[in-house]
ZAGURO-808147 format. One record per residue: chain; residue in one letter; z, y, x of N, C-alpha, C in turn. Coordinates in Angstrom, 3 decimals. Layout:
BEGIN
(A,A,(Z,Y,X),(Z,Y,X),(Z,Y,X)),
...
REM end
This chain:
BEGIN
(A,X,(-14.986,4.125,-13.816),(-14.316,3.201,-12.907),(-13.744,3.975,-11.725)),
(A,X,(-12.317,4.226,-11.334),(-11.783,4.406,-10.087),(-12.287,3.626,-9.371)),
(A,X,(-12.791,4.303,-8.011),(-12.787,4.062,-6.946),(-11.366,4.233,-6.159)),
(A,X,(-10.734,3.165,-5.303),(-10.062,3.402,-4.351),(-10.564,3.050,-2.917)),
(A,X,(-9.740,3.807,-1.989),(-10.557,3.991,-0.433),(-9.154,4.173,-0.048)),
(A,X,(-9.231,2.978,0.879),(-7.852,2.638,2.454),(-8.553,3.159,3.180)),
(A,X,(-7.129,3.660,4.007),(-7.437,4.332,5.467),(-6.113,3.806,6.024)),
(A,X,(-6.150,3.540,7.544),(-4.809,3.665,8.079),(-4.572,2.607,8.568)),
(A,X,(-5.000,1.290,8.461),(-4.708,0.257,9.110),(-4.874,0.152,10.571)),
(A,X,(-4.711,-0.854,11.718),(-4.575,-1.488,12.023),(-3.846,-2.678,13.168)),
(A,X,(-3.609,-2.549,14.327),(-3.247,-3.121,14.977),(-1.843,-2.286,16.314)),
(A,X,(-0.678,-2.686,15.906),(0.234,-2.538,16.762),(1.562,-3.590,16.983)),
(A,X,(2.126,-3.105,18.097),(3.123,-3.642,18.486),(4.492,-3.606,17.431)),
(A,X,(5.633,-5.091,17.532),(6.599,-4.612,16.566),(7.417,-3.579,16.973)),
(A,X,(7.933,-3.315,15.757),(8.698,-1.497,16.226),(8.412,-0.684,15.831)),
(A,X,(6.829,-0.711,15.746),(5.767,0.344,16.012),(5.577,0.746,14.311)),
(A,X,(5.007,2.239,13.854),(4.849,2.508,12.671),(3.340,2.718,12.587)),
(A,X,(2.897,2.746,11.219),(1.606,3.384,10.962),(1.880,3.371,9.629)),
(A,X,(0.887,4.038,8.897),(0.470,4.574,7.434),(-0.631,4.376,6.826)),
(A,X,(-0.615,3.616,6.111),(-1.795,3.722,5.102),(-1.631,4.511,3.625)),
(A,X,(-3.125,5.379,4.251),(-3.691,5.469,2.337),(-4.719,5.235,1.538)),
(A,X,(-4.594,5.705,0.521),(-5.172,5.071,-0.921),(-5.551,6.481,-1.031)),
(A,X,(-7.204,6.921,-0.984),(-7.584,7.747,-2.155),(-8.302,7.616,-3.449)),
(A,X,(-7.607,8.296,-4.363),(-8.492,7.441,-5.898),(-9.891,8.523,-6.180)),
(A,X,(-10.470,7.917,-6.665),(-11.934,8.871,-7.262),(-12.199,9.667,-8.108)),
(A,X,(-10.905,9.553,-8.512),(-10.307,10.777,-9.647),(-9.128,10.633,-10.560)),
(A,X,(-8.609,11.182,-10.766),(-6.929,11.689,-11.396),(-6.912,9.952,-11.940)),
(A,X,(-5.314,9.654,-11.742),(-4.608,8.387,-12.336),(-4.439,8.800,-13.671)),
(A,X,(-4.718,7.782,-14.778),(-3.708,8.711,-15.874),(-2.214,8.018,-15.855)),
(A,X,(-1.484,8.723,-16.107),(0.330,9.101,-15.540),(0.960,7.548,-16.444)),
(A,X,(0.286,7.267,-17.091),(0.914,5.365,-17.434),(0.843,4.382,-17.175)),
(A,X,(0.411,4.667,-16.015),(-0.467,3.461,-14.563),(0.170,3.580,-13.045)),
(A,X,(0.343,2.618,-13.022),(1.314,2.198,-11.474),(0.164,2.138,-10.357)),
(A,X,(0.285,2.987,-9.687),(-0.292,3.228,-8.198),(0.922,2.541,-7.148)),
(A,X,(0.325,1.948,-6.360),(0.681,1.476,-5.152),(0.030,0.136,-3.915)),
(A,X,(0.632,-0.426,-3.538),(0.229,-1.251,-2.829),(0.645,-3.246,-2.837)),
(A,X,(-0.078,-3.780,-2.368),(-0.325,-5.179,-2.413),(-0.487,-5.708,-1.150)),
(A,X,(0.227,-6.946,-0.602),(-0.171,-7.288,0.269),(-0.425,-9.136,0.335)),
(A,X,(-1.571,-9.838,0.804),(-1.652,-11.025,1.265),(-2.352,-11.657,2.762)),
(A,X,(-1.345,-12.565,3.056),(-1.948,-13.414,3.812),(-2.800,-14.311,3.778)),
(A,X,(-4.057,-14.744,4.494),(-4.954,-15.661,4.041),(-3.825,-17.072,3.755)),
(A,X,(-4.616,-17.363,2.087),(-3.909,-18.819,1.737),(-2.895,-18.231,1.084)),
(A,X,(-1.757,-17.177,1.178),(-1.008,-17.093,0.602),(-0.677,-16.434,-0.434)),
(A,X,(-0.010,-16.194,-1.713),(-0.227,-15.423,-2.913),(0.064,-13.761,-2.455)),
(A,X,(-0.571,-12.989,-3.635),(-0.295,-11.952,-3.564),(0.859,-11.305,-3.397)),
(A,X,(1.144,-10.354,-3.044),(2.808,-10.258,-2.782),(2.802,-8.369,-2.892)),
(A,X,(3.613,-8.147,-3.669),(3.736,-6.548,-3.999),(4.818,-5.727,-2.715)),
(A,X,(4.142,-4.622,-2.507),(4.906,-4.156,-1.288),(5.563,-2.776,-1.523)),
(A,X,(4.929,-1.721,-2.167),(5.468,-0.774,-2.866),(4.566,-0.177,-4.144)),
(A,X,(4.962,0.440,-4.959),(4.409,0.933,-6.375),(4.759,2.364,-6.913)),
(A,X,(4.436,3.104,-7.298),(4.938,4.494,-7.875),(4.171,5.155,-9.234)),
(A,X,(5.081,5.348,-10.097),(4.797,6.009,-11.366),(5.016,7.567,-11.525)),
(A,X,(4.830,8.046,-11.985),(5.366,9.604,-12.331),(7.181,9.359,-12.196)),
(A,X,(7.884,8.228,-12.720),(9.230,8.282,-12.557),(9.751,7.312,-11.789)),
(A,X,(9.205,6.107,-11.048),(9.946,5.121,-10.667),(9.213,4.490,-9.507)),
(A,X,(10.043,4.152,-8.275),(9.446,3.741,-7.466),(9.761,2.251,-6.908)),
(A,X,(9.199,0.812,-6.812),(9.716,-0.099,-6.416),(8.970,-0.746,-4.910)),
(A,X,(10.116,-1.028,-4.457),(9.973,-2.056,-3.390),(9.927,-3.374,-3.623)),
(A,X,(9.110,-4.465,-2.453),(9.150,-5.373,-2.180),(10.241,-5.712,-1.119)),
(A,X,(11.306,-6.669,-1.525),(12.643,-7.178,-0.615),(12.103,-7.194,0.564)),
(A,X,(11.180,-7.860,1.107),(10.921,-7.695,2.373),(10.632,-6.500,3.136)),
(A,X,(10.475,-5.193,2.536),(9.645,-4.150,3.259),(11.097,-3.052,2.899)),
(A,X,(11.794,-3.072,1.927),(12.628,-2.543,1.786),(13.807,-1.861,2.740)),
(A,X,(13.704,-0.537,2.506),(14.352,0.222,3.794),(13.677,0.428,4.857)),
(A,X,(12.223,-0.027,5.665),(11.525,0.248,6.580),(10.425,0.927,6.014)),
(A,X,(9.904,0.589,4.299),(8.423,1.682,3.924),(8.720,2.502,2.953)),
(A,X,(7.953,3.528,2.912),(7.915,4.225,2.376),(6.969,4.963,1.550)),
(A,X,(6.939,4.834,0.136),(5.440,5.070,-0.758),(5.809,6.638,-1.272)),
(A,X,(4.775,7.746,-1.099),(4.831,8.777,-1.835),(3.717,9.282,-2.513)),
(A,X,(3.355,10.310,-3.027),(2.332,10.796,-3.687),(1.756,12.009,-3.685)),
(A,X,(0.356,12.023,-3.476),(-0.238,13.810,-3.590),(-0.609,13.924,-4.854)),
(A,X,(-0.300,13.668,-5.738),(-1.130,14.236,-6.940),(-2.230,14.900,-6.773)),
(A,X,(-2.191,16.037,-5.849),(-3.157,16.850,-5.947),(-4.132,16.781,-5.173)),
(A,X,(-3.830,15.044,-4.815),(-5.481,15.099,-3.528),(-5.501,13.423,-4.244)),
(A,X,(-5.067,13.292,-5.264),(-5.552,11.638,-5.594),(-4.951,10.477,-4.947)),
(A,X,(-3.785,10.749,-4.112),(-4.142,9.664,-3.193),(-2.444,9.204,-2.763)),
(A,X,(-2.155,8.429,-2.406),(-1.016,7.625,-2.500),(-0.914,7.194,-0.650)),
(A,X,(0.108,7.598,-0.160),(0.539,7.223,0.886),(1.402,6.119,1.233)),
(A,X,(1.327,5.258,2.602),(2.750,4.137,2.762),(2.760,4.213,4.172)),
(A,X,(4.165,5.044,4.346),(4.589,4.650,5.564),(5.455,3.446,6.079)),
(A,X,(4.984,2.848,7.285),(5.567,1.605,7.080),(6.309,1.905,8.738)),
(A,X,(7.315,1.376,8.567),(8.281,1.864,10.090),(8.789,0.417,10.395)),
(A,X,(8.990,0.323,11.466),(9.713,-0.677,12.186),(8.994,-2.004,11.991)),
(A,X,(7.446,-2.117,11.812),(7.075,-3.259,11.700),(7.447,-4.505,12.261)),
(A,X,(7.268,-5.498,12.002),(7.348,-7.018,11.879),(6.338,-7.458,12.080)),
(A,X,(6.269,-8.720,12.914),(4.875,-9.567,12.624),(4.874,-10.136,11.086)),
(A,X,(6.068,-10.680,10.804),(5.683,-10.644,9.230),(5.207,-9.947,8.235)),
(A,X,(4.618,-8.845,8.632),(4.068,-7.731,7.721),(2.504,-7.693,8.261)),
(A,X,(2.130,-8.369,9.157),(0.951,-8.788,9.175),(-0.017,-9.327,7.831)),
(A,X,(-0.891,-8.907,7.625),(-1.826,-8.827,6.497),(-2.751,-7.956,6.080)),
(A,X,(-3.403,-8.754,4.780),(-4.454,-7.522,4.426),(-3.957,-6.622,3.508)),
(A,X,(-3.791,-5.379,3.534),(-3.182,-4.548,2.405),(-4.071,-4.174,1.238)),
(A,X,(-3.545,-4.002,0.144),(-4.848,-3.835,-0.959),(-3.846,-2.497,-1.642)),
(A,X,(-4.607,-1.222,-2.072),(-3.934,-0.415,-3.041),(-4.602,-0.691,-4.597)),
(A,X,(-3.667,-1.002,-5.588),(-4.638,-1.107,-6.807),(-3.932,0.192,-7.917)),
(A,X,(-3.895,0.052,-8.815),(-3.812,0.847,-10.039),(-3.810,-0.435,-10.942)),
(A,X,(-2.555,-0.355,-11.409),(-2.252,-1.333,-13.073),(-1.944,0.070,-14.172)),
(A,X,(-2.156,-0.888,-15.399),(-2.829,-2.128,-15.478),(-4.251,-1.517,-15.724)),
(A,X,(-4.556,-0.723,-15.222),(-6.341,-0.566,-15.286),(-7.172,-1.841,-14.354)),
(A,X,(-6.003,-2.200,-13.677),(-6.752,-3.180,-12.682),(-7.580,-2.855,-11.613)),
(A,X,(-7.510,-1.989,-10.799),(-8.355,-1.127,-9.681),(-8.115,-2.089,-8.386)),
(A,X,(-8.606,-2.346,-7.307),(-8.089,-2.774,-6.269),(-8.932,-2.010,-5.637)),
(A,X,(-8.529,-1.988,-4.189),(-9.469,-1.057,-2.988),(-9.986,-2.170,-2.427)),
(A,X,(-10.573,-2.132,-1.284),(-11.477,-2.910,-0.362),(-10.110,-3.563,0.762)),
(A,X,(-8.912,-3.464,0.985),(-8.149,-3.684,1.301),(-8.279,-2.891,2.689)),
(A,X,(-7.312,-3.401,3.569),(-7.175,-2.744,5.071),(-6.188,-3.318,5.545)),
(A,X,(-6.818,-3.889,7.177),(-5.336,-5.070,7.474),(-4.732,-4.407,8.781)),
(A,X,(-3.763,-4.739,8.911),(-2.479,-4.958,9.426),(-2.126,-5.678,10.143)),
(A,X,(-1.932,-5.793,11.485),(-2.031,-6.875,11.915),(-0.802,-6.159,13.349)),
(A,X,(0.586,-7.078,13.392),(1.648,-6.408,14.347),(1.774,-7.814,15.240)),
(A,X,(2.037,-7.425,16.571),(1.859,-8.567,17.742),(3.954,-8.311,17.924)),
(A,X,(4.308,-9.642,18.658),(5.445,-9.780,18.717),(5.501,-9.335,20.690)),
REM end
């Protein structure tokens, strides 16, 4: 079973950037989508960025302000997020499909 572990959350002004990451507990295998998830209490899950060995997708809303990359060689999946929004307020979750992994999440939380 992967373990994943957030770091990087929590509380700033809009404008303002921060980064979260995802370290996994050991090597992805390369046919599994690493990235990130985000919800508001009550509201559905909502995908924010994702990365494969070849393809990287955004969520419309976060698009052009984040940014998802990868260490391979330390396990672990980065998101820089720039120019926050209070709408980007939430709990962030990194998972791994379709193995189905989720982390313990890490929230987010931007004041107007």
């Amino acid at each position: 079973q992967v373990q994943l572990v957030e770091s990087g959350g929590g509380s700033v002004q809009a404008g303002e950037s921060l980064t979260l990451t995802c370290a996994a507990s050991e090597i992805i295998p390369s046919n599994n989508v690493i990235g990130w998830y985000r919800q508001i209490p009550g509201a559905q899950l909502e995908l924010v960025a994702v990365i494969n060995d070849t393809d990287v997708v955004y969520g419309a809303p976060v698009k052009g302000r984040f940014t998802i990359s990868r260490d391979k060689a330390k396990n672990s999946v980065h998101l820089q997020m720039n120019n926050l929004k209070p709408d980007d307020t939430a709990d962030y979750y990194c998972s791994v499909q379709p193995m189905n992994f989720w982390g313990q999440g890490s929230q987010v939380t931007v004041s107007s």
